[in-house]
N, C-alpha and C positions, 0 to 999 in steps of 0.2 A: 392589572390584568391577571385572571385566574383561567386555567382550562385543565380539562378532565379530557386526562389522554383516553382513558375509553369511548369517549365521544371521536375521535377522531380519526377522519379516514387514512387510507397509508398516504396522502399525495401532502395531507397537511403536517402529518405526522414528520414527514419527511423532511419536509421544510424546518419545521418547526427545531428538530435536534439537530440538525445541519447549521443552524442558527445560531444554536446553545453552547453545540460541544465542539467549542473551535479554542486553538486553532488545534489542527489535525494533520499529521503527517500525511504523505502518498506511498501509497505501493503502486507504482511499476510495474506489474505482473506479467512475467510472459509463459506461456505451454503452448505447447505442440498438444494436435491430434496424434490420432493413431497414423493417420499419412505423414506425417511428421509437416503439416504445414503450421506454422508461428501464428500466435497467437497475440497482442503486447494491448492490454487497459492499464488504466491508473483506478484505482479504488484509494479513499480514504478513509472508510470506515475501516481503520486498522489500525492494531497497535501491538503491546509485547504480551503475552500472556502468561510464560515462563523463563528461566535465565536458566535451570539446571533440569531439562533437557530445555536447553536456548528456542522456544517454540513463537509462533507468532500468526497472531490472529485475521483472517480478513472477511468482513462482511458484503458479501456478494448476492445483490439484489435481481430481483428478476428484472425482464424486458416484455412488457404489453402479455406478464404471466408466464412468460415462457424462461427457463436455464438460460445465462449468456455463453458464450463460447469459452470464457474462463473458465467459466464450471462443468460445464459440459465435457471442458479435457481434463481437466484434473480430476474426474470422476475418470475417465478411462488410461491415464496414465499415473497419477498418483504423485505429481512431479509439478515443479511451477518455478520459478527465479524472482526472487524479490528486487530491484532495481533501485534504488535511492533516484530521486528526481532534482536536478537544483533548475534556480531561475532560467538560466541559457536555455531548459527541454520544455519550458511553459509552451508555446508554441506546437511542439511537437508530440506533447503527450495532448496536448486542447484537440488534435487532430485523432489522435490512437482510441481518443474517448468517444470518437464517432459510430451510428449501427454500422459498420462494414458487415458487408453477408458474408457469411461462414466461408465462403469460396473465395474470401481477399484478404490475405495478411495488411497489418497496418504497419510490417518495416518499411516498407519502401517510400508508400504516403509520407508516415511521416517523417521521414528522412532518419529512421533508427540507422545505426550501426552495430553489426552483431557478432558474437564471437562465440565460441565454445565453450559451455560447461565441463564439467571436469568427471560431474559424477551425477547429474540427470540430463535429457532431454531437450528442454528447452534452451535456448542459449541468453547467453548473457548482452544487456544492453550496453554497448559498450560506450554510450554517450554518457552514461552514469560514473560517478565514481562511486561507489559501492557497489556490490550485489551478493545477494545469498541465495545460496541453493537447498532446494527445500525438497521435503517428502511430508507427503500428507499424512497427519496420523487421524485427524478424525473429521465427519463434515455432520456439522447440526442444522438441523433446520429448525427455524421460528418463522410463524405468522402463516396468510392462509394466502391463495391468488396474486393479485396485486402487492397485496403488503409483504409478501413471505421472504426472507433473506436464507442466505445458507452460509453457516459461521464455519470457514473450513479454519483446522487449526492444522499450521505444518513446523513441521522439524527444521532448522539451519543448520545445512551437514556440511556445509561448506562455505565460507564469509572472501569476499573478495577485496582489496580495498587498495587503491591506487597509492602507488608507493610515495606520491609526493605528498598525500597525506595521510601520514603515517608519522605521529610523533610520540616524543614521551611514551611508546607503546601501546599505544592509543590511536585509534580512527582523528583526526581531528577536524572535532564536530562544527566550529566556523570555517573551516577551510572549506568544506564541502558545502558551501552557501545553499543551504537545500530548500526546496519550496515547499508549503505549506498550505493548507485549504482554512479560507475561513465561511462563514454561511452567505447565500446566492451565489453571486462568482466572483468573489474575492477570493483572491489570494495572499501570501506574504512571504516575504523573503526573508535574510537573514541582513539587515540594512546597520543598522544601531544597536548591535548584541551588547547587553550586561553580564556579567557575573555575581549572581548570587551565593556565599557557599550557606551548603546546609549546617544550620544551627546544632548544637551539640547543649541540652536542657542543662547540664549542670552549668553550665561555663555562664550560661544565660542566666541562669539564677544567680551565678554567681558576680553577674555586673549589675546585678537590680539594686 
C-alpha cells in the first residue's frame, strides 16, 4: 500500500497518522475561562519539545471548523495544567472527551477531583498523579478549515508529583501505570513493562 498524503482529505489524514504514530501519550488538559469556569479534554497529539526551558507541545484540532474550548481559554488566559492520565481515569477522561457546550464544565461529569495550582489558574486534577503547570509561550497554526490544528507550545513552571511515587529522585515511570493512545480506540497500559538500557557505541563495538 502506497499513498500520497497530498491526496488526502483531513478525516483520512487523521486516521491515517493516528494509526501510525502510536503509541502516544495523553495530556489531560485543564483552563479556565476568563469566568473562571474549568475547562478538562485529553489530547494526544502531544509530546516533549524542549527540556531546557522544560516546554511541551500539544496539537489542538478544530470541532466542525470551529476553536475547542481548550483553545479558546488558553488563547485568553495564557495558562493550562498538564495532568498525566493512568488506566483507573480511562472511563473518565472517555467522558471529558465528550462536545460538552461551553456552558458545562466536564469535572463533575466525569467524576474529576480538583485542587489548586499554585502559580496559574486552572487547577490541577487531582485523580492524576502527575501534573504540570504551564504558560503558554507560543500557539502555531497549520492547515486550513476542517484540517487546521493549532500547535500551542507551553512552559512547565511548576511539576507536581505524588510523593508515593517519588523514587531514586525520580517520578517513577511504572508506578504511575499511565495510559496511552494507540490508532481507532485502542488503548494500552503499562501491563508487561521491559527495560531496555540505552546502548553506549563503543562498548558495542567493543562486544562485536
Amino acid at each position: 500500500m502506497q499513498i500520497s498524503g497530498e491526496k488526502l482529505g483531513p478525516v483520512e489524514s487523521h486516521h491515517l497518522l493516528r494509526n501510525l504514530v502510536m503509541p502516544r501519550p495523553i495530556a489531560l488538559v485543564s483552563t479556565v475561562n476568563q469566568e473562571g469556569r474549568v475547562n478538562v479534554a485529553p489530547f494526544s497529539f502531544y509530546g516533549v519539545v524542549s527540556v531546557l526551558p522544560p516546554l511541551l507541545g500539544i496539537a489542538v484540532g478544530r470541532r466542525q471548523g470551529k476553536e475547542k474550548d481548550t483553545l479558546l481559554n488558553i488563547r485568553q488566559t495564557g495558562e493550562l495544567v498538564i495532568n498525566l492520565v493512568t488506566e483507573s481515569m480511562a472511563q473518565k477522561i472517555n467522558i471529558a472527551a465528550m462536545d460538552f457546550p461551553p456552558e458545562e464544565s466536564e469535572v463533575e461529569p466525569a467524576g474529576f477531583s480538583v485542587r489548586s495550582a499554585v502559580s496559574v489558574r486552572p487547577p490541577l486534577i487531582a485523580d492524576s498523579p502527575a501534573q504540570m503547570e504551564c504558560i503558554v509561550k507560543e500557539i502555531l497554526k497549520f492547515g486550513q478549515d476542517q484540517g487546521a490544528h493549532d500547535y500551542v507550545i507551553a512552559e512547565a513552571v511548576v511539576f507536581h508529583i505524588n510523593d508515593n511515587l517519588w523514587k531514586n529522585g525520580l517520578p517513577d515511570c511504572l508506578g504511575m501505570n499511565v495510559l496511552g493512545r494507540l490508532g481507532d480506540d485502542y488503548y494500552h497500559g503499562i501491563r508487561e513493562p521491559f527495560e531496555m538500557k540505552r546502548l553506549k557505541y563503543t562498548e558495542w563495538r567493543g562486544n562485536k
